[in-house]
C-alpha positions in Angstrom: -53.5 -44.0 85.9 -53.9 -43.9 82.0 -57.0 -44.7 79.9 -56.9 -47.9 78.7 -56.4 -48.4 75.1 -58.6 -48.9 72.1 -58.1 -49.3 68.7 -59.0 -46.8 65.8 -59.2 -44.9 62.6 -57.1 -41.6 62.9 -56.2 -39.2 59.8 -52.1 -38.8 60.2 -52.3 -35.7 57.8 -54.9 -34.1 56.2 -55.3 -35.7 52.3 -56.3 -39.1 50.6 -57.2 -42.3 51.8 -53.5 -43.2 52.2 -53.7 -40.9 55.3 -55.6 -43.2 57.3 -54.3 -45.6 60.3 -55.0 -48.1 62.6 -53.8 -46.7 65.7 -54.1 -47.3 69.7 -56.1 -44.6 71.3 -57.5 -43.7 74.8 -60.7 -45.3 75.4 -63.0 -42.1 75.7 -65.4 -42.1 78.8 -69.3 -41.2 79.2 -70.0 -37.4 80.7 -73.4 -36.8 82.3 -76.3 -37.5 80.3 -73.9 -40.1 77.8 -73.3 -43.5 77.1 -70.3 -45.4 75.9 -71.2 -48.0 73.5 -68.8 -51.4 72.0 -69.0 -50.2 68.5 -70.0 -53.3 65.7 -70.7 -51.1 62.9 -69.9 -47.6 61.9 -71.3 -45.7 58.6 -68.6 -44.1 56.5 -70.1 -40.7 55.0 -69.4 -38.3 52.8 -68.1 -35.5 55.9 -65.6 -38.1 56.5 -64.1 -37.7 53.0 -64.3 -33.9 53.8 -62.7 -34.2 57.6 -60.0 -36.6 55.9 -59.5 -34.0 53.2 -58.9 -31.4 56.1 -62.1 -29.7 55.0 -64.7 -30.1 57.4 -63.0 -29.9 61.0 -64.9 -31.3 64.3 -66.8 -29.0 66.2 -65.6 -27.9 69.6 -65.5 -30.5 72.1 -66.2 -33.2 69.9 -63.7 -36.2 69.1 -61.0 -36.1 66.1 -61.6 -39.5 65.3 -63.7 -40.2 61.9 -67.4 -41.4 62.2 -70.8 -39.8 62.6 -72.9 -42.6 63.2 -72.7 -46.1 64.9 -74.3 -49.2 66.0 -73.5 -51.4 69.0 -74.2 -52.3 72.7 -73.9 -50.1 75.8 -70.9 -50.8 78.2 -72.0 -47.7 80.9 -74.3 -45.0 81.3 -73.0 -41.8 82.9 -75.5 -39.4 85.2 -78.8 -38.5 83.9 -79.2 -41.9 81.7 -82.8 -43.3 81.8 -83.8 -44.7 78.3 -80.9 -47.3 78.1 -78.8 -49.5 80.8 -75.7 -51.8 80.0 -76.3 -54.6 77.1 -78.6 -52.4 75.1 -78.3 -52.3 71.3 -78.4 -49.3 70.2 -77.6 -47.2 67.3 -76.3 -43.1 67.9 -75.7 -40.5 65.8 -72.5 -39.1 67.3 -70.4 -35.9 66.8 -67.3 -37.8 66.1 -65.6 -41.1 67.3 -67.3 -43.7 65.2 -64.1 -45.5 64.0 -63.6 -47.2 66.8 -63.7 -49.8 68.8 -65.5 -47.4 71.8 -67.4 -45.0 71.3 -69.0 -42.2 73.7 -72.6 -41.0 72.5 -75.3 -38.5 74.2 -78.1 -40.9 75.3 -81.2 -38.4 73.7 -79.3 -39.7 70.0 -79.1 -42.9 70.7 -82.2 -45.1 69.6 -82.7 -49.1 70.2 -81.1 -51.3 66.9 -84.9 -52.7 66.0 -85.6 -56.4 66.5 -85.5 -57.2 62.3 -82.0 -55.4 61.6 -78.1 -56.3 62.1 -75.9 -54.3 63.4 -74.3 -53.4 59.7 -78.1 -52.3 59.2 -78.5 -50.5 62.0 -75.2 -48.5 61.6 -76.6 -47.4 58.0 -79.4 -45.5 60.0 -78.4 -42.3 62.0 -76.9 -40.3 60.0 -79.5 -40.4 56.8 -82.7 -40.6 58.8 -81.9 -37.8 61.0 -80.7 -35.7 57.9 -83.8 -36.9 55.9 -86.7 -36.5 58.5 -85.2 -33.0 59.2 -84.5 -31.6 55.8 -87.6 -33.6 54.0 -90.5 -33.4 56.1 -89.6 -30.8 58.3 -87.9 -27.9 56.6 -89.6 -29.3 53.2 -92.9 -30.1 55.3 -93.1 -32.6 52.5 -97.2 -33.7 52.6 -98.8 -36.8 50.6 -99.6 -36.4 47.3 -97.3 -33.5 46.6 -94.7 -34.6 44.5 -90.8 -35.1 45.4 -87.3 -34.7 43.6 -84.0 -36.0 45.2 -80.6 -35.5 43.6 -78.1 -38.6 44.2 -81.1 -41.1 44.6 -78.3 -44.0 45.1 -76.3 -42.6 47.8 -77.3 -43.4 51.5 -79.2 -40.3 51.6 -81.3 -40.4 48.2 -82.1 -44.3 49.2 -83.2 -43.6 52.9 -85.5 -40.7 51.2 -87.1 -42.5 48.8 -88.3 -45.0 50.7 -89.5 -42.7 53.0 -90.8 -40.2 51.1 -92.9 -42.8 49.1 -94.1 -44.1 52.7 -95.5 -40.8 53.6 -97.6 -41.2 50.4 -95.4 -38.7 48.2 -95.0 -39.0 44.3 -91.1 -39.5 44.2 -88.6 -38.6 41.3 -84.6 -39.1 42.3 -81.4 -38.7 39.6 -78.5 -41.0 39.8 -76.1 -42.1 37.8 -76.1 -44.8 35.3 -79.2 -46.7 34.3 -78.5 -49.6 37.3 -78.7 -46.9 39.7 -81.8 -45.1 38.3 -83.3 -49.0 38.6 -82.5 -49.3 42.4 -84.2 -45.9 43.2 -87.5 -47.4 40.9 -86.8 -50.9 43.2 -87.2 -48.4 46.1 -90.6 -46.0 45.1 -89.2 -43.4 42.9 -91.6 -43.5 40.0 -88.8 -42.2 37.8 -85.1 -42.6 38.0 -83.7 -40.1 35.9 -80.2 -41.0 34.4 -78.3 -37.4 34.9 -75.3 -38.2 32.7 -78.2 -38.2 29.5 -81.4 -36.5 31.0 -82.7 -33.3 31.4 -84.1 -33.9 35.4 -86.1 -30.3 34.6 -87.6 -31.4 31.6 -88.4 -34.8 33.0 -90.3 -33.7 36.0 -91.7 -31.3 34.5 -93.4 -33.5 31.5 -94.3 -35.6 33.9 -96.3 -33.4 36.2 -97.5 -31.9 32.9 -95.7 -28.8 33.4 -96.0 -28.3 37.4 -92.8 -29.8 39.1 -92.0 -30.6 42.2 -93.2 -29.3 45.3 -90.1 -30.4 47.5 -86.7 -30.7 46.0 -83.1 -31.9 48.4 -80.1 -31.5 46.6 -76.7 -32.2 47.4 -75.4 -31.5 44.6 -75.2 -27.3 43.9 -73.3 -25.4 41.7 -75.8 -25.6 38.6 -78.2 -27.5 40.1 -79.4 -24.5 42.3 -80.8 -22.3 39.0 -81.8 -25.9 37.5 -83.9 -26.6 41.2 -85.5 -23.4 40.6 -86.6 -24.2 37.1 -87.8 -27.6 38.2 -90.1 -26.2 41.1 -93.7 -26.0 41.8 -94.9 -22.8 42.7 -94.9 -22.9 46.4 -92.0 -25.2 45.9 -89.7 -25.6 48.8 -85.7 -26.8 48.0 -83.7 -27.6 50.1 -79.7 -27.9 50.3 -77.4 -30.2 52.4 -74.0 -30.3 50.3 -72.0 -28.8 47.2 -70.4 -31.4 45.6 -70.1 -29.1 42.5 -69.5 -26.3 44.7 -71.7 -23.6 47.0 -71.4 -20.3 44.3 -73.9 -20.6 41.0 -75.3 -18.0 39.0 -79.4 -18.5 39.1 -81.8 -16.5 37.9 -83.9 -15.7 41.2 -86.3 -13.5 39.4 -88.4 -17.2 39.2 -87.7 -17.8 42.8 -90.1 -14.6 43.4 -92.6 -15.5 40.8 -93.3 -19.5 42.0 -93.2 -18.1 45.3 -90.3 -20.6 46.4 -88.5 -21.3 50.0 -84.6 -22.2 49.3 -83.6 -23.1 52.5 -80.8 -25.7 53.9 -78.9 -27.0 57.1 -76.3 -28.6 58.4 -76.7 -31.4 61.9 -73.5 -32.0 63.0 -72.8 -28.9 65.3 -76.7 -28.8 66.3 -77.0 -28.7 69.8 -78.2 -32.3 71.4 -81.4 -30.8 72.8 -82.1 -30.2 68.8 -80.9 -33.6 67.8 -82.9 -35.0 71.0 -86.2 -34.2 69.5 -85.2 -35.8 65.8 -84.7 -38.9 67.7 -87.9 -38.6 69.5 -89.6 -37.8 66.1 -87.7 -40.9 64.4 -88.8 -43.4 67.3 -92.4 -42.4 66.9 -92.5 -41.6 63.0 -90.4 -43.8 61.5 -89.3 -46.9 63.7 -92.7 -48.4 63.2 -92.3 -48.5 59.8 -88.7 -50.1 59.9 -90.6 -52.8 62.2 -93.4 -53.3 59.9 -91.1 -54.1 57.5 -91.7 -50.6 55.3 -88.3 -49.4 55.3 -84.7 -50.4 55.5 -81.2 -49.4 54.3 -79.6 -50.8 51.4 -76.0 -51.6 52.0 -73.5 -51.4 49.4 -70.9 -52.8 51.0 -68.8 -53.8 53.9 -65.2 -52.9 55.3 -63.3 -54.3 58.8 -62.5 -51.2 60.8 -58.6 -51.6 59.7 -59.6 -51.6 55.8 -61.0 -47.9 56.5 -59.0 -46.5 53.2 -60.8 -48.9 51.3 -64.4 -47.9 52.3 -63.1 -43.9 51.7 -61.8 -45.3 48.2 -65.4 -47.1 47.6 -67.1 -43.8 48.2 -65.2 -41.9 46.2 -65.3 -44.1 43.1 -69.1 -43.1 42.9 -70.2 -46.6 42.4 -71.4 -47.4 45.9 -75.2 -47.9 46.3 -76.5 -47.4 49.7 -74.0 -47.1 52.3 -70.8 -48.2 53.3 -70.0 -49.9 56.8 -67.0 -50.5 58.8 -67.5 -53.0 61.3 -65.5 -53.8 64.4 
């Protein structure tokens, strides 16, 4: 007997928002140790631009629909669930399958929607926290009272690590892009938003650490960022990369790198194995879920599409006005 049907966000050819349609699809089902989830709310990321584009393909085994990261309420749990049962909310970072109406999700990424957010909120989560917690504080072992520098402060990314960054008692500096984007990073805890289209981010940092910089820099920006990075870091400075939107080649001068004694390091998460994304969610719940309780933390939303207005989320992000993230909701 054939699946039943769902509705959701496919990619007909690889290229511009144009090439994405509503379709009917086979409702996917739970394996052992997974949950299918009602999606509300799914966050659009930049990957999805990239997957659209026919640039960043799934990894084996996981679904070829769009979305990394989802909010919603459990409809079944396969073999080996424990944490969650039918009519939990629940938000998941997910390999693929967000845009959807269904959605299957390995229980150990799934984490309970707190008490004080929607579902649009708790869509906006996964994907930056996991990144963030990761990349800042694990990678960057980012420690109060060092200071910290994040490139594309506005974006869903450089808003989740301000605000968490400053939490863990950091000194935060983030760039962005127009003077009502360097506000909202200053709204969130960055002592300094520094307007990239007219500043210097070296020089600033460095005046205002009177000459020192910054002991933990994420950039997702490259190309000649990665030489500026290097000039804008501490000695002992760790930076670390998690895109190229101006490209992964650069010419840098590394002779520095040796001198301050730096770690350039970087990572992906979407092809991570679960057990690896299991222990992020185990280090979110206990890290970083009281402080979304409490009232210390929570995304900003830019904006909201229905699941069938998918092109013009993709659109939003690609204008490079958004601030905050962008959700589809079911």
């Amino acid at each position: 007997m054939p699946a039943p049907l769902m509705h959701a966000i496919t990619v007909t050819e690889p290229g511009g928002a144009d090439r994405l349609e509503l379709v009917s699809f086979p409702e996917p089902a739970p394996g052992p140790g997974q949950v299918l989830i009602r999606v509300a709310a799914a966050g659009v990321n930049r990957p999805d631009i990239l997957q659209r584009q026919g640039l960043y393909p799934p990894p084996p085994g996981a679904s070829e629909i769009l979305g990394l990261e989802i909010a919603g309420t459990v409809v079944a749990c396969a073999d080996g669930v424990e944490d969650f049962k039918p009519d939990d909310a629940v938000c998941a970072l997910v390999t693929g399958g967000g845009y959807a109406e269904l959605c299957v999700a390995d229980a150990s990424a799934c984490l309970p929607v707190p008490g004080n957010l929607d579902m649009v909120q708790a869509a906006a989560l996964p994907e930056a926290l996991f990144t963030v917690w990761h990349n800042v504080f694990q990678r960057g072992s980012l420690k109060p009272g060092e200071t910290f520098l994040v490139h594309g402060g506005a974006s869903g990314i450089g808003t989740t690590a301000i605000q968490l960054a400053k939490a863990f008692g950091a000194r935060v500096f983030a760039t962005a892009g127009s003077p009502e984007k360097c506000r909202l990073c200053e709204m969130l805890g960055a002592e300094r938003g520094i307007d990239h289209t007219r500043e210097d981010f070296v020089e600033v940092v460095r005046a205002a650490t009177e000459g020192r910089g910054a002991d933990v820099i994420l950039d997702m920006v490259g190309g000649d960022y990665i030489d500026r990075n290097i000039r804008a870091a501490a000695e002992d400075g760790r930076i670390v990369q998690i895109a190229f939107l101006r490209g992964s080649r650069a010419s840098a001068d590394f002779m520095r790198l040796m001198l301050k004694r730096l770690t350039l390091t970087g990572s992906t998460l979407r092809a991570r194995p679960a057990a690896f994304k299991a222990e992020l969610a185990r280090g979110l719940r206990h890290n970083v879920w009281p402080l979304i309780e409490a009232g210390k933390f929570a995304p900003v939303i830019d904006s909201t599409f229905p699941l069938a207005q998918a092109r013009r989320a993709h659109e939003r992000m690609e204008s490079n006005l958004h601030m905050g993230k962008i959700v589809l909701t079911c």
